[in-house]
Chimera marker file (.cmm) of the C-alpha trace (Angstrom):
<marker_set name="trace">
<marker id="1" x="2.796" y="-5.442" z="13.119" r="1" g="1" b="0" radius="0.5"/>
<marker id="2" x="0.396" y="-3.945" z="14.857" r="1" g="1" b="0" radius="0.5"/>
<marker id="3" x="-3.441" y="-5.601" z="15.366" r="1" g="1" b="0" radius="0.5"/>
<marker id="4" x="-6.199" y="-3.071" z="14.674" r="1" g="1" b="0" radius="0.5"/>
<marker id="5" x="-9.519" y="-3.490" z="16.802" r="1" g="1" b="0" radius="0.5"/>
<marker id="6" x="-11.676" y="-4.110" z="13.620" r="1" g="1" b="0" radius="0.5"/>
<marker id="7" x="-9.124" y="-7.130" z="13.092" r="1" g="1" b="0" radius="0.5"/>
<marker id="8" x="-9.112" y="-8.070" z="16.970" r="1" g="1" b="0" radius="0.5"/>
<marker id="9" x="-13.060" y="-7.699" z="16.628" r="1" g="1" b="0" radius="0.5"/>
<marker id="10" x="-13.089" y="-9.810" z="13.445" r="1" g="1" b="0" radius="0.5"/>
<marker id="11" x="-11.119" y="-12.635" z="15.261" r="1" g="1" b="0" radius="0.5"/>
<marker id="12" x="-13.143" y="-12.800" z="17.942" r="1" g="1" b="0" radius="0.5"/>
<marker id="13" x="-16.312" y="-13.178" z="15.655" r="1" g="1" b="0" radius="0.5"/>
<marker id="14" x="-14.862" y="-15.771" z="14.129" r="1" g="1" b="0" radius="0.5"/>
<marker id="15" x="-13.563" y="-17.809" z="17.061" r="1" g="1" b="0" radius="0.5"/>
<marker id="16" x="-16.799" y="-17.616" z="18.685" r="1" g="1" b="0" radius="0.5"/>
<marker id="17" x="-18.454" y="-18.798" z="15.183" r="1" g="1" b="0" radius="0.5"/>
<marker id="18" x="-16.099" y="-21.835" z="15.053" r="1" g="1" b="0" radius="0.5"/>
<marker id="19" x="-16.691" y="-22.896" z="18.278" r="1" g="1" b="0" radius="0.5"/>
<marker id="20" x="-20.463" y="-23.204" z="17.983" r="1" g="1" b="0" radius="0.5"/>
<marker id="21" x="-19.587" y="-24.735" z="14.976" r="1" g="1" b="0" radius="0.5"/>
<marker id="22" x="-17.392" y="-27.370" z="17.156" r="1" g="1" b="0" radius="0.5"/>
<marker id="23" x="-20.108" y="-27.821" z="19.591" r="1" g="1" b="0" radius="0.5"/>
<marker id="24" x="-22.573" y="-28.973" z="16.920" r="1" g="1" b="0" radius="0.5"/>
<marker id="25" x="-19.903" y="-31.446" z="15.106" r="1" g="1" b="0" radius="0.5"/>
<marker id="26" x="-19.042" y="-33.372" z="17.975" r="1" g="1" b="0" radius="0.5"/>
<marker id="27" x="-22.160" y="-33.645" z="19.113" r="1" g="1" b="0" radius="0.5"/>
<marker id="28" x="-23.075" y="-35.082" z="15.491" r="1" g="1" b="0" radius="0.5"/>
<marker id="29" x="-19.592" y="-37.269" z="15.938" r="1" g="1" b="0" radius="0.5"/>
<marker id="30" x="-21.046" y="-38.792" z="19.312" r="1" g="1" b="0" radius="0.5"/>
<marker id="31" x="-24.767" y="-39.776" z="18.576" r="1" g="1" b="0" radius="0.5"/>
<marker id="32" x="-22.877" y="-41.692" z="15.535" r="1" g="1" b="0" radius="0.5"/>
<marker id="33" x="-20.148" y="-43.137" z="18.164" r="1" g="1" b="0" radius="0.5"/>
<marker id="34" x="-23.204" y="-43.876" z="19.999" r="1" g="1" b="0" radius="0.5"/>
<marker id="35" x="-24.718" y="-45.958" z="17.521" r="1" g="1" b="0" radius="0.5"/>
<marker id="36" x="-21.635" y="-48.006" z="16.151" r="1" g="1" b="0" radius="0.5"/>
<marker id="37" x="-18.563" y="-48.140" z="18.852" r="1" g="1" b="0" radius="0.5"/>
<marker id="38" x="-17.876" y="-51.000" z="20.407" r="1" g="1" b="0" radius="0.5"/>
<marker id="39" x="-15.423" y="-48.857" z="23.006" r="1" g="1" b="0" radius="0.5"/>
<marker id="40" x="-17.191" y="-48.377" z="26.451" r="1" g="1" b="0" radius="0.5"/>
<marker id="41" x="-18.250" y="-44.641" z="26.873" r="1" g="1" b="0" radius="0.5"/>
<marker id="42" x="-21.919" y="-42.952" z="27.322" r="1" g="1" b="0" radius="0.5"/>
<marker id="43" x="-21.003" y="-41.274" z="23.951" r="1" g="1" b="0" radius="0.5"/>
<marker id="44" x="-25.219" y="-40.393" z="24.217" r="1" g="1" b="0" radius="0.5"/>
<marker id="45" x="-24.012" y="-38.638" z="27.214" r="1" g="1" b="0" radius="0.5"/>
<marker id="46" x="-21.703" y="-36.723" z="25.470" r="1" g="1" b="0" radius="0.5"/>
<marker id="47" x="-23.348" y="-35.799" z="23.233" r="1" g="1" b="0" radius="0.5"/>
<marker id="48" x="-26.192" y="-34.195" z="25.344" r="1" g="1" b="0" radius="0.5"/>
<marker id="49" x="-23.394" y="-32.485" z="26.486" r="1" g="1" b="0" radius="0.5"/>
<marker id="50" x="-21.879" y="-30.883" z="23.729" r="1" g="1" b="0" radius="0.5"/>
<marker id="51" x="-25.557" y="-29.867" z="22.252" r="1" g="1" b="0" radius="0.5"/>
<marker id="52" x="-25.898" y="-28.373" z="25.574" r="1" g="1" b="0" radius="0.5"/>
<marker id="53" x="-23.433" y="-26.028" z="25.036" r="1" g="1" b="0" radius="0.5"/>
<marker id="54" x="-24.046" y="-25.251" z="21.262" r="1" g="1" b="0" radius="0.5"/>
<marker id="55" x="-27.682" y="-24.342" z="22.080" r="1" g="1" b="0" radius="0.5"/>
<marker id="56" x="-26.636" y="-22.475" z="25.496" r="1" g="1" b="0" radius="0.5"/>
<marker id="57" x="-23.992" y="-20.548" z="22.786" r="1" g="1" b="0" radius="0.5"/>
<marker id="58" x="-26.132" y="-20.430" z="19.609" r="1" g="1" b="0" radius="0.5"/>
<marker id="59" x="-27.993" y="-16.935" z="20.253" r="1" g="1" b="0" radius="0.5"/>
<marker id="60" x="-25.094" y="-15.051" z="21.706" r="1" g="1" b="0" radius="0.5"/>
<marker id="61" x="-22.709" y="-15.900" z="18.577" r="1" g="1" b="0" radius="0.5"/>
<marker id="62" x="-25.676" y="-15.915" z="15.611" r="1" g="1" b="0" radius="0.5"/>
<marker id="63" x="-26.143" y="-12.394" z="17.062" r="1" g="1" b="0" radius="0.5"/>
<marker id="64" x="-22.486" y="-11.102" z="17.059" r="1" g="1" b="0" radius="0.5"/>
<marker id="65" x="-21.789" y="-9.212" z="13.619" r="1" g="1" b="0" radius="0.5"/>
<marker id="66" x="-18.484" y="-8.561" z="12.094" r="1" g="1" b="0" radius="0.5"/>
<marker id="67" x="-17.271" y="-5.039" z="11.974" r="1" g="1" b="0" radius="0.5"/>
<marker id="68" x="-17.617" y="-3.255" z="9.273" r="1" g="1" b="0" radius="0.5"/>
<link id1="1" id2="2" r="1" g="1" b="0" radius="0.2"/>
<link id1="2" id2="3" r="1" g="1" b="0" radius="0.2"/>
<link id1="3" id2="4" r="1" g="1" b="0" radius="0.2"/>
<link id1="4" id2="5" r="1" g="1" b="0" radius="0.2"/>
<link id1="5" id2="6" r="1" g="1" b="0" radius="0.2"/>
<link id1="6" id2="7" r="1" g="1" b="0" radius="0.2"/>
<link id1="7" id2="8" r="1" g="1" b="0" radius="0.2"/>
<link id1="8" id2="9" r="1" g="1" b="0" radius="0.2"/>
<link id1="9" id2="10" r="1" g="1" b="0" radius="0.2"/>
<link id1="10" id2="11" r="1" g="1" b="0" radius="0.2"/>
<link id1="11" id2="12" r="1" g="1" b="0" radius="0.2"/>
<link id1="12" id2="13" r="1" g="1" b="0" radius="0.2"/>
<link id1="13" id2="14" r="1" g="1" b="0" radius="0.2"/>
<link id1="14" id2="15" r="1" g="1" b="0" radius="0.2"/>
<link id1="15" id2="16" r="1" g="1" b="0" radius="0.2"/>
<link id1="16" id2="17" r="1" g="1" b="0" radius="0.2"/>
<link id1="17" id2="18" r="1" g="1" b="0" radius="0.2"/>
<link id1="18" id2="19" r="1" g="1" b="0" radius="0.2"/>
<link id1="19" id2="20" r="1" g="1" b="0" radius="0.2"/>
<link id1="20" id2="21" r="1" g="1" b="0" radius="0.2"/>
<link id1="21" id2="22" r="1" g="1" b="0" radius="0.2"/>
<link id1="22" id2="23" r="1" g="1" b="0" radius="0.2"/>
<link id1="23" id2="24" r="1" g="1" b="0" radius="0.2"/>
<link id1="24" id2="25" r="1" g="1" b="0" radius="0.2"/>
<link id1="25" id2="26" r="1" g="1" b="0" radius="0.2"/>
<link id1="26" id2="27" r="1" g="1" b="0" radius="0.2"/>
<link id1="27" id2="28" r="1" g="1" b="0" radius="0.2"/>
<link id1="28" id2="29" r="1" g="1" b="0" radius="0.2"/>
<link id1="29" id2="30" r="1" g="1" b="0" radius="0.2"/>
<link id1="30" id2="31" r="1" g="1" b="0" radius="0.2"/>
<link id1="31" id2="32" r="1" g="1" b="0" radius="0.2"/>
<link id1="32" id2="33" r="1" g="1" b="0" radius="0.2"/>
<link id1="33" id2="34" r="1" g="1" b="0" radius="0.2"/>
<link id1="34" id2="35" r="1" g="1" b="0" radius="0.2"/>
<link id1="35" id2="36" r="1" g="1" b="0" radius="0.2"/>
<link id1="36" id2="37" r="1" g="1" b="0" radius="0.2"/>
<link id1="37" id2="38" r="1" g="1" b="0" radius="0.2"/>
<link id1="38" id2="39" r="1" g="1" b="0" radius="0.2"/>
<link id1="39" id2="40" r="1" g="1" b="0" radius="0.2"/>
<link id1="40" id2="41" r="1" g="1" b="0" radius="0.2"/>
<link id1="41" id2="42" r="1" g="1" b="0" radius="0.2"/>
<link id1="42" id2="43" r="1" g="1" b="0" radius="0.2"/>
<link id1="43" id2="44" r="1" g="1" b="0" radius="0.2"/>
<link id1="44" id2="45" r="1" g="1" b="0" radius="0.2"/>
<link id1="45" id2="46" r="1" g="1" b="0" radius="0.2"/>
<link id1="46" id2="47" r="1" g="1" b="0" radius="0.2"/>
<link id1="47" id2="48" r="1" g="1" b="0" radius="0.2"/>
<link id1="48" id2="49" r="1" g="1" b="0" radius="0.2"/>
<link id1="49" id2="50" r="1" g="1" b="0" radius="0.2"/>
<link id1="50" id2="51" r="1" g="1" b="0" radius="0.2"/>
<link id1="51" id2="52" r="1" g="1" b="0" radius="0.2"/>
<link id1="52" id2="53" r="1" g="1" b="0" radius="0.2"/>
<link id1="53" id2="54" r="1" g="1" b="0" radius="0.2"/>
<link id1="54" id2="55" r="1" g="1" b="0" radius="0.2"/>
<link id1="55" id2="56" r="1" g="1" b="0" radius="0.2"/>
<link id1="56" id2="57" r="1" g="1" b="0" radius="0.2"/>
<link id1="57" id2="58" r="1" g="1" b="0" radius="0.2"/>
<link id1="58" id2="59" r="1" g="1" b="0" radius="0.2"/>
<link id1="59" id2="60" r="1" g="1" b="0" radius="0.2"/>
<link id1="60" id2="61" r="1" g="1" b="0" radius="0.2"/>
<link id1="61" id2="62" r="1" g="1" b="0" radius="0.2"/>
<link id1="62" id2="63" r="1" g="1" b="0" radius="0.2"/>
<link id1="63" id2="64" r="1" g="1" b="0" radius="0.2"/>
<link id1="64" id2="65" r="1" g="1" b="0" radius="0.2"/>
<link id1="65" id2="66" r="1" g="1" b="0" radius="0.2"/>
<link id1="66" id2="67" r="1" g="1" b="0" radius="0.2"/>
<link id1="67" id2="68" r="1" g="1" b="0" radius="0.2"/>
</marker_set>
């Protein structure tokens, strides 16, 4: 079938919200990785990292609104 632009619009909302949401989780995932793994990786690093990006992303996607 055919994809209307409110659906298209709706998607991209939501891809956008999910990937903020991403950011934020395996940032969370890291900083306990950090902590408890015994594997060798800056998972503090990492996490910086991903943080980065969820606050760099946070205002553009809290500010996108789903069609109506």
């Amino acid at each position: 079938g055919v994809v209307s632009d409110k659906e298209l619009e709706t998607l991209y909302v939501q891809a956008n919200q999910f990937a903020l949401a991403s950011h934020f989780l395996w940032a969370c995932w890291a900083l306990i990785q950090d902590k408890y793994s015994t594997i060798d990786f800056n998972f503090f690093r990492y996490a910086r990292l991903r943080f980065k990006q969820y606050f760099k992303a946070k205002s553009v996607v809290t500010a996108l609104e789903m069609p109506k």
